[in-house]
C-alpha positions as MATLAB code, in Angstrom:
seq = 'XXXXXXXXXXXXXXXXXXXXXXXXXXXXXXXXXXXXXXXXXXXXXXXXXXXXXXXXXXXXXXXXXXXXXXXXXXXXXXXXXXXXXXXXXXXXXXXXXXXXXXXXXXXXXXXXXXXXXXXXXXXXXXXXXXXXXXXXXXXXXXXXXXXXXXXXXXXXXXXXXXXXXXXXXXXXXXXXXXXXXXXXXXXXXXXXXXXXXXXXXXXXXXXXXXXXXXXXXXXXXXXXXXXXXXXXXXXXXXXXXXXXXXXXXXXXXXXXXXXXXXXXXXXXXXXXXXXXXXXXXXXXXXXXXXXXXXXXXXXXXXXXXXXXXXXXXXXXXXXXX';
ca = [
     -26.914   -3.368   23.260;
     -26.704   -1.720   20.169;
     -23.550   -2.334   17.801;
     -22.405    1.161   16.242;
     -20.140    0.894   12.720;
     -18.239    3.790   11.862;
     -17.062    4.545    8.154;
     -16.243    6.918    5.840;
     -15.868    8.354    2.313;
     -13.927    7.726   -0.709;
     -10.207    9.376    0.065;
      -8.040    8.537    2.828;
      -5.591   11.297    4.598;
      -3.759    8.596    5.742;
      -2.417    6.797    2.593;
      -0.359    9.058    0.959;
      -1.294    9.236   -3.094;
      -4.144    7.116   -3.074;
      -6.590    9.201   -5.100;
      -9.290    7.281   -6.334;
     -10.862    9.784   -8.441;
      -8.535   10.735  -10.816;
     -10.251   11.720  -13.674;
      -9.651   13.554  -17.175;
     -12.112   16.246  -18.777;
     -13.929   16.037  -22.066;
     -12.011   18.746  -23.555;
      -8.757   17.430  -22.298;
     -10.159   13.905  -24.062;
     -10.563   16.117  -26.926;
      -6.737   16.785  -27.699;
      -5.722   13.637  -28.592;
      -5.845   13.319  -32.461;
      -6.479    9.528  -31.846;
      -9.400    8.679  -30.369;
      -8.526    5.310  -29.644;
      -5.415    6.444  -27.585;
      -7.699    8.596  -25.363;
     -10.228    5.851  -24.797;
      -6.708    3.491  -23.635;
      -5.760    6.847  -21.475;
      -8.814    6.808  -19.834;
      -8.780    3.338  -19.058;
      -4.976    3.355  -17.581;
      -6.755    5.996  -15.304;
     -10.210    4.136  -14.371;
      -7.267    1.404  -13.210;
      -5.330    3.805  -10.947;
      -8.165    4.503   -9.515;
      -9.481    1.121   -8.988;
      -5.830    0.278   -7.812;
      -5.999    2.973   -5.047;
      -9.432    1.718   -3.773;
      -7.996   -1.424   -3.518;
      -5.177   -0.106   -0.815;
      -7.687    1.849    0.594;
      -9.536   -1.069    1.502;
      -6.642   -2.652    2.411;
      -5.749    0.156    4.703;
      -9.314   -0.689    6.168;
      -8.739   -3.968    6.882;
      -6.238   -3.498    8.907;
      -7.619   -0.342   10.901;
     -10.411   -2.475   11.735;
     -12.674    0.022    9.485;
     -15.303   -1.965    8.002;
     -17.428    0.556    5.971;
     -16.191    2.386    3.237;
     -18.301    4.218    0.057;
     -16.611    4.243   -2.686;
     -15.577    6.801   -4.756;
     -18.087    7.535   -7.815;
     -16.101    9.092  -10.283;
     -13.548    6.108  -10.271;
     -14.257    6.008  -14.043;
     -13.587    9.248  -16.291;
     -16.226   10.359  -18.919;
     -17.709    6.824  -18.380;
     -21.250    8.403  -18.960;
     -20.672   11.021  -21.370;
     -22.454   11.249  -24.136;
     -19.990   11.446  -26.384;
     -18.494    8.186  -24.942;
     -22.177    6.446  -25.155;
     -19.876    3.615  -27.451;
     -17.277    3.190  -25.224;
     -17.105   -0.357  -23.241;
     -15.090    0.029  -20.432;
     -15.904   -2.862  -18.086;
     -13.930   -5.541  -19.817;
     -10.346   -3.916  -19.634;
     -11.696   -3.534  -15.763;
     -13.280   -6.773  -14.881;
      -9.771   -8.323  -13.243;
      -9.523   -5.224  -10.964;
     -13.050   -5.211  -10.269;
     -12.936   -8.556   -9.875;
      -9.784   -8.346   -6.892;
     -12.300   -5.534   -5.530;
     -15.096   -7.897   -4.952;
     -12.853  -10.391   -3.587;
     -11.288   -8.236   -1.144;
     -14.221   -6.798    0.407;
     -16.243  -10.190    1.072;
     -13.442  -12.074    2.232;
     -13.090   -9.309    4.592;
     -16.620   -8.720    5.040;
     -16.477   -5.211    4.480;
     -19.654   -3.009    3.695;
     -19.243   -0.557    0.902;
     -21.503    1.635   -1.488;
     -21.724    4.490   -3.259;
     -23.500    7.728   -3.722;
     -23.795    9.414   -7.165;
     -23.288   12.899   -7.600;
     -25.988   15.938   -6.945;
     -26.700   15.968  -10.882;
     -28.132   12.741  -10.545;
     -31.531   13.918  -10.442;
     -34.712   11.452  -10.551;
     -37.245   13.892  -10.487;
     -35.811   16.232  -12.904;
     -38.637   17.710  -15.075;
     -36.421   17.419  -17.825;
     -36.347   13.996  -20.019;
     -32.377   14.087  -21.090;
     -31.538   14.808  -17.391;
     -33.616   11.324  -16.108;
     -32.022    9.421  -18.571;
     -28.722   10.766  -17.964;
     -29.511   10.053  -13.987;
     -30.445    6.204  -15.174;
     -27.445    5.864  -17.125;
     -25.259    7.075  -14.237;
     -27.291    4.821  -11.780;
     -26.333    1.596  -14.104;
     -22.459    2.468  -13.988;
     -22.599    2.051  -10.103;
     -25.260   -1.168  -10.799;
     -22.429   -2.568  -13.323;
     -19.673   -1.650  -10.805;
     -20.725   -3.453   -8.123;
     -21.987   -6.469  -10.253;
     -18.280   -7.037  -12.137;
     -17.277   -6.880   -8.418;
     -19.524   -9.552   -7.932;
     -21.594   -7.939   -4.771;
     -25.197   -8.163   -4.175;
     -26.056   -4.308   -5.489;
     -28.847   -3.936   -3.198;
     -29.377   -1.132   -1.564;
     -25.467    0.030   -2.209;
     -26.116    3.424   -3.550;
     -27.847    6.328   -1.650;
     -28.918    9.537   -3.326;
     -31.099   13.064   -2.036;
     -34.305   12.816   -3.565;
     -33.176   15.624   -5.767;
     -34.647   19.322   -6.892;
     -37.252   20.803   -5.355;
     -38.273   23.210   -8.154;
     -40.190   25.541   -5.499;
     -42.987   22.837   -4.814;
     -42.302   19.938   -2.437;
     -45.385   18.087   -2.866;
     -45.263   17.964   -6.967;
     -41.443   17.477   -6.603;
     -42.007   14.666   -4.685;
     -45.102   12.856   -7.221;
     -42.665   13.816   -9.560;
     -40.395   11.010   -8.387;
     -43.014    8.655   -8.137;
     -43.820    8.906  -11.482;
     -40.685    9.341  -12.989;
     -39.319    6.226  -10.926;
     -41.476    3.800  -13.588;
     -38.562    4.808  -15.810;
     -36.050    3.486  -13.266;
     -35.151   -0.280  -13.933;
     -36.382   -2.387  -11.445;
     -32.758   -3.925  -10.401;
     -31.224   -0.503  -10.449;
     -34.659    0.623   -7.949;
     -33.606   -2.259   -5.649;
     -30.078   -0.866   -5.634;
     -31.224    2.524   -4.200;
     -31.713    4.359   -0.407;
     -32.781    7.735   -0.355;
     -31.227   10.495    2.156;
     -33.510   13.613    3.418;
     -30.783   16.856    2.747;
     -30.311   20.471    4.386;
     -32.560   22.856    1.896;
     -35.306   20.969    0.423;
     -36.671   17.630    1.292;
     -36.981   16.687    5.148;
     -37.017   13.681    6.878;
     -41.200   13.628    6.182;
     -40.590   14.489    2.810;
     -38.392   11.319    2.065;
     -40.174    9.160    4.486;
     -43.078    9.821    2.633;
     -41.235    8.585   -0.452;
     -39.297    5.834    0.760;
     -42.573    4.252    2.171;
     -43.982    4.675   -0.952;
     -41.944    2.987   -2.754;
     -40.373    0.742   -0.901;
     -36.828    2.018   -0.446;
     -34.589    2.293    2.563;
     -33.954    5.454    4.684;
     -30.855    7.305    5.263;
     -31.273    9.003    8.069;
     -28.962   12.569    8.105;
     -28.953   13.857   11.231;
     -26.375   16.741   10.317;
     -28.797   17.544    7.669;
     -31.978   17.072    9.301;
     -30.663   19.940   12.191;
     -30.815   22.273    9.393;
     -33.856   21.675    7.618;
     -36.987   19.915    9.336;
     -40.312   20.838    9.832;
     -40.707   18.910   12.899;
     -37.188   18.930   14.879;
     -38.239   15.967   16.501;
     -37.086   13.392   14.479;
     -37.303   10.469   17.400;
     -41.010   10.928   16.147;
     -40.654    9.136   12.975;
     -37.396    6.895   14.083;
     -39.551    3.856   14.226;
     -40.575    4.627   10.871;
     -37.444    4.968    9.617;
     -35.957    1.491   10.729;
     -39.209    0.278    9.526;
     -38.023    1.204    6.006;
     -35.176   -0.918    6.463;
     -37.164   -4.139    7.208;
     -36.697   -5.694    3.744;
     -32.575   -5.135    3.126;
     -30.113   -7.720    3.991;
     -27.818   -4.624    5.216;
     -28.138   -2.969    8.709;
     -29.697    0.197    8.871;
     -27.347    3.312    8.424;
     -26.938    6.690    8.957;
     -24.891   10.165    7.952;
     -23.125   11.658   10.464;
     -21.002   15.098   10.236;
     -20.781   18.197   12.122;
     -21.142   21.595   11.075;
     -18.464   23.744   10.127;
     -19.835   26.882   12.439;
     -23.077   28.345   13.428;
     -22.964   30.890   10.750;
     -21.954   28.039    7.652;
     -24.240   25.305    9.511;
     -24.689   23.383    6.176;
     -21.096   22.725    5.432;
     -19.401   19.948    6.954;
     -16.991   20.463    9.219;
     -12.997   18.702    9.681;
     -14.144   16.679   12.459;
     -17.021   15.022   14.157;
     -18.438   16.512   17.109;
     -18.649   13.959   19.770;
     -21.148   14.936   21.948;
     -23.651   15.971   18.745;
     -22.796   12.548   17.924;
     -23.844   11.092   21.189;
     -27.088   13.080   21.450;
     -28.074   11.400   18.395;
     -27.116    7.739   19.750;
     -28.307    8.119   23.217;
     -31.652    7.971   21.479;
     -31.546    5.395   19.412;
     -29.736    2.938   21.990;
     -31.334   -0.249   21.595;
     -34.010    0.208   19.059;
     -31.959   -1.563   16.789;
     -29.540   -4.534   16.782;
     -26.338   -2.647   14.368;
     -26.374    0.992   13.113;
     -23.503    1.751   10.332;
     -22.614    5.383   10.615;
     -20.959    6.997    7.703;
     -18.449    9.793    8.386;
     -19.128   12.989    5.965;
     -16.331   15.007    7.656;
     -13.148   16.648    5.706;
     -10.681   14.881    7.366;
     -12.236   11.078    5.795;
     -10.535    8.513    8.089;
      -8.449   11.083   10.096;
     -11.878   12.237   11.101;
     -13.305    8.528   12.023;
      -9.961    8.134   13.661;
     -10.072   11.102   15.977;
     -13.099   10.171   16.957;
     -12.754    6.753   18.254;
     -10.154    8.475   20.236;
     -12.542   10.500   21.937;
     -15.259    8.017   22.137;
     -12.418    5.577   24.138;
     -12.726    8.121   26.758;
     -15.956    7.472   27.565;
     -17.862    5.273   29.882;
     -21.306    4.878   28.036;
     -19.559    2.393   25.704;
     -17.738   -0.948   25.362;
     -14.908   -1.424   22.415;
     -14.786   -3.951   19.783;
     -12.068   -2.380   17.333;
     -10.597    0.127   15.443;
     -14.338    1.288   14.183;
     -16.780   -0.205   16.103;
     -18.629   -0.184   19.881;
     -21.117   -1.108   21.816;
     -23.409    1.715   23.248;
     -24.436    0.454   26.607;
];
């Protein structure tokens, strides 16, 4: 039998203000007249945040929701330029710290996934450096939290630039520039306009990086719409990581905005997607990309009770017999 994880990202609809994104903007940052109180401003924030992940998680734990991905913009400005100076783990590393704690005593999977800006293959220097300095914020993150960072952080492969195949080289040479600890910390996802599952198989191979497998995306742009094809290939990919494999799962808004994600999960897209991997592997962690966050996951458990095909563990998680 095949165990199947649900999770899902960054906010919950259930706790009531529990943001953990608050943020502040540069020009906001700007209008203090001392720069040392806006650096302390932005820190009192970066702890709210890491404060409301922590009752997040906590609200988790006891839904029975294992998986979780964190919020990425849990601390403002943190890699602007104009901050390059700024040091903001240490006021950080006791909440961090309570983080870390949390989630392996309740063995809890979590991991992030930076921003569309975060572009590897950008044919622009400033914007791959800017990508590697984001990259070590979530590296630092989850090392002050004191988790193994490997393969915690997925991310699309990035722009296509109107050619797939030098798009794609492009990564392969610009991923030199990528510090081997921060490469081991990375998955790569194939996404809805410009890089299908081929195109990021083809990479991941490569290079020696996990797939994410989006079927929500993959539906909207493929080549070859059978992706049971290359599912071999893709757990393959996984071979190496001391995490199951996982998977994005979301449903589209309509027919006519396909891309968009919709409130809820569909439950029968969802089970035309697991009927076919049923016992090719052990554990499959599916991440939730719906509106609703947990509300979504939530619903859908209650659907997925309903139904004969599967056995119950918890609040998250069943077998697929």
């Amino acid at each position: 039998m095949t165990l199947v994880r649900l999770g899902y990202v960054a906010m919950s609809m259930e706790l009531k203000n529990a943001s953990p994104s608050k943020t502040m903007t540069f020009s906001q940052f700007e209008t203090y007249d001392d720069r040392e109180a806006a650096i302390r401003k932005l820190e009192r924030i970066a702890l709210e945040n890491l404060h409301n992940t922590l009752r997040i998680l906590k609200h988790n734990a006891a839904t029975k929701i294992h998986f979780y991905r964190l919020s990425s913009r849990l601390i403002p400005l943190a890699n602007h330029e104009e901050l390059a100076d700024w040091n903001y783990m240490p006021p950080l590393k006791e909440a961090l710290q309570e983080i870390g704690d949390f989630v392996k005593k309740h063995q809890l999977r979590i991991d992030f996934h930076p921003d569309h800006f975060v572009l590897i293959n950008s044919m622009k220097k400033h914007v791959l450096k800017d990508a590697v300095t984001t990259l070590k914020m979530h590296y630092l993150l989850l090392k002050s939290m004191k988790l193994d960072p490997t393969h915690r952080c997925v991310m699309h492969v990035g722009g296509n630039y109107k050619d797939t195949e030098k798009s794609l080289e492009r990564f392969v040479e610009n991923w030199m520039f990528v510090p081997h600890p921060i490469q081991k910390m990375m998955m790569l996802e194939n996404d809805d306009t410009s890089f299908t599952l081929e195109d990021t198989l083809y990479l991941c191979e490569k290079l020696g990086v996990p797939l994410v497998f989006d079927y929500h995306h993959h539906l909207a742009h493929h080549i070859n719409a059978n992706w049971e094809d290359h599912w071999e290939r893709v757990i393959s990919t996984w071979s190496q990581s001391p995490l199951p494999i996982k998977m994005h799962i979301s449903s589209p808004k309509s027919e006519k905005a396909f891309r968009h994600h919709a409130d809820y999960v569909d439950v029968n897209m969802f089970f035309e997607f697991l009927k076919n991997i049923k016992g090719s592997v052990p554990q499959i962690d599916c991440m939730i990309e719906a509106k609703r966050k947990d509300e979504a996951l939530l619903q859908l458990m209650r659907e997925i009770k309903s139904r004969e095909d599967v056995e119950i563990i918890d609040g998250s998680s069943f077998y697929l017999k």
